[in-house]
C-alpha positions in Angstrom: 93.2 42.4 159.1 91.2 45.2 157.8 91.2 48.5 159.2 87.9 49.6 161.0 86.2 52.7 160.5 86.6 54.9 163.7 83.2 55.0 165.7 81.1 58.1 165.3 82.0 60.9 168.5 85.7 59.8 167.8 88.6 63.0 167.3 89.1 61.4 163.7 85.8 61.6 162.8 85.1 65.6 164.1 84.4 67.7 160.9 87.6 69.5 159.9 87.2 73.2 161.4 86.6 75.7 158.6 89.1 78.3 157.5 87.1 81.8 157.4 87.5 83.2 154.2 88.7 86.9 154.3 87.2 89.4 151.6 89.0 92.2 150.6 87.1 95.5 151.9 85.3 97.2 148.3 86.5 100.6 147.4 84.2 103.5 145.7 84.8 101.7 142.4 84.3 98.0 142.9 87.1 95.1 143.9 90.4 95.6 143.7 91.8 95.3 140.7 90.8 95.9 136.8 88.7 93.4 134.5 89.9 92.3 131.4 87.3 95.2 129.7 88.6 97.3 131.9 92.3 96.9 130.6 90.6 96.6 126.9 88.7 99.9 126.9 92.4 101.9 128.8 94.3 100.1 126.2 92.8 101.5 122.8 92.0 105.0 124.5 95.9 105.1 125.1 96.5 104.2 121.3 93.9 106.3 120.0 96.2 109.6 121.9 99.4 108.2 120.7 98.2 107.9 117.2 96.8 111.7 116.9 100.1 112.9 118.9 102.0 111.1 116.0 100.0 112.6 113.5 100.2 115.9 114.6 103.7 116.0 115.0 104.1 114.9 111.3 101.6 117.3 110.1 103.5 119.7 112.2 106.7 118.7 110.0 105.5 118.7 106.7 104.3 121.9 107.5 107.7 123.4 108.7 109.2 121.9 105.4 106.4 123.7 103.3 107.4 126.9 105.1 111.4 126.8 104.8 110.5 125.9 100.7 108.6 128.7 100.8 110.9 131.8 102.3 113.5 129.8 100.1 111.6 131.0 97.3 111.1 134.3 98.2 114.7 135.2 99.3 115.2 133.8 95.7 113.0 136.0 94.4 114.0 139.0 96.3 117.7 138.2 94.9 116.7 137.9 91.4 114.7 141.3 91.7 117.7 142.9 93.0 120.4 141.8 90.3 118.8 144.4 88.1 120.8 147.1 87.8 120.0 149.0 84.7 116.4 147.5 83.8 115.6 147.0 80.6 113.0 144.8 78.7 114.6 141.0 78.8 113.0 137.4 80.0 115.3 135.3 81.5 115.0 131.8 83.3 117.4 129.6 85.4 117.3 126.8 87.9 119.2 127.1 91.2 119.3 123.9 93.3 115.1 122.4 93.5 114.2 126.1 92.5 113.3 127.0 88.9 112.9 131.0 88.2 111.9 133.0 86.0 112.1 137.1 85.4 110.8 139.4 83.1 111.4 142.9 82.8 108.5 144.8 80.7 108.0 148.6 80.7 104.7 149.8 81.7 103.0 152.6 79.7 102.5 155.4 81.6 101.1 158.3 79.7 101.5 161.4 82.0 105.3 161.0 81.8 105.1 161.8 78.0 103.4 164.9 78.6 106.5 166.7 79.6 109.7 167.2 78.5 111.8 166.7 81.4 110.2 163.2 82.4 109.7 161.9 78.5 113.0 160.0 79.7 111.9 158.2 82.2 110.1 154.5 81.7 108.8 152.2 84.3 110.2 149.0 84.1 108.0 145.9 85.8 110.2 143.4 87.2 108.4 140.2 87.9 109.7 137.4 89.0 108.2 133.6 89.4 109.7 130.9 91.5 108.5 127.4 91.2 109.8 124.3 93.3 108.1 120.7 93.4 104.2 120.2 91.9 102.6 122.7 93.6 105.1 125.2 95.1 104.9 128.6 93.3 105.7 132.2 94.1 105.6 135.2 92.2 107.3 139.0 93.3 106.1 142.2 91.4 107.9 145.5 91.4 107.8 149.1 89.6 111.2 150.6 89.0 111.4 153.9 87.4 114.5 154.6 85.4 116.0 156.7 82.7 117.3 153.8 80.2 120.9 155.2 80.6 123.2 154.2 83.0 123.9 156.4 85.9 127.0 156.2 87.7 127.3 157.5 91.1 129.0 160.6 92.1 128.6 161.6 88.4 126.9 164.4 87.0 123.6 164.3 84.6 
């Protein structure tokens, strides 16, 4: 036997009640929710600010490195300059540690201290001193120092 198909007014053959469909209310900006551009466009934004963040810090240490080499120099400078007791006209070089230096002691001609007697003595010794470290890193420190060219003890008299 074949099953009949159920006359037309019959409960089975009543259209199947529909199910309302319920949107979700729009906000200011559209649906809720991002797009896949959306997500895309946030995405390299954010990388973009990490990347210059990154860079800036490293900048910001390479910097800080170029600085410490730098008062290195100088307090190496500065300590060369103030070995000199008694100055008188040498060139001398050294390395200490990445530092290379080197100091030379000229005297500079001054002709109003020849005029007189009591300063014909006297000289003026120029002390530079030149600190290189690396490729480019180089510092130089100048100073005048007047002395007699004898050595003068403290407490003692001329």
């Amino acid at each position: 036997m074949t099953p009949r198909a159920p006359a037309a007014g019959h409960p089975r053959c009543a259209p199947a009640p529909r199910t309302p469909v319920i949107l979700k209310p729009r906000g200011p900006l559209g649906p809720a929710g991002f797009t896949l551009l959306e997500v895309l466009v946030a995405f390299a934004i954010l990388s973009i600010a990490v990347v210059a963040s990154i860079q800036g810090f490293a900048q910001g240490l390479r910097l800080l490195k170029a600085a410490g080499d730098h008062q290195q120099a100088m307090l190496l400078a500065d300590q060369k300059i103030r070995e000199v007791v008694a100055p008188a006209e040498e060139q001398k070089s050294g390395t200490e540690g990445p530092f290379t230096w080197e100091r030379t002691i000229s005297i500079d001609p001054v002709p109003e201290l020849a005029r007189s007697p009591s300063t014909e003595p006297w000289k003026i010794y120029r002390i530079a001193v030149r600190v290189g470290w690396g490729d480019k890193g180089r510092v130089e420190l100048v100073t005048l120092r007047a002395s007699t060219g004898r050595q003068v003890l403290p407490g003692a008299r001329p």
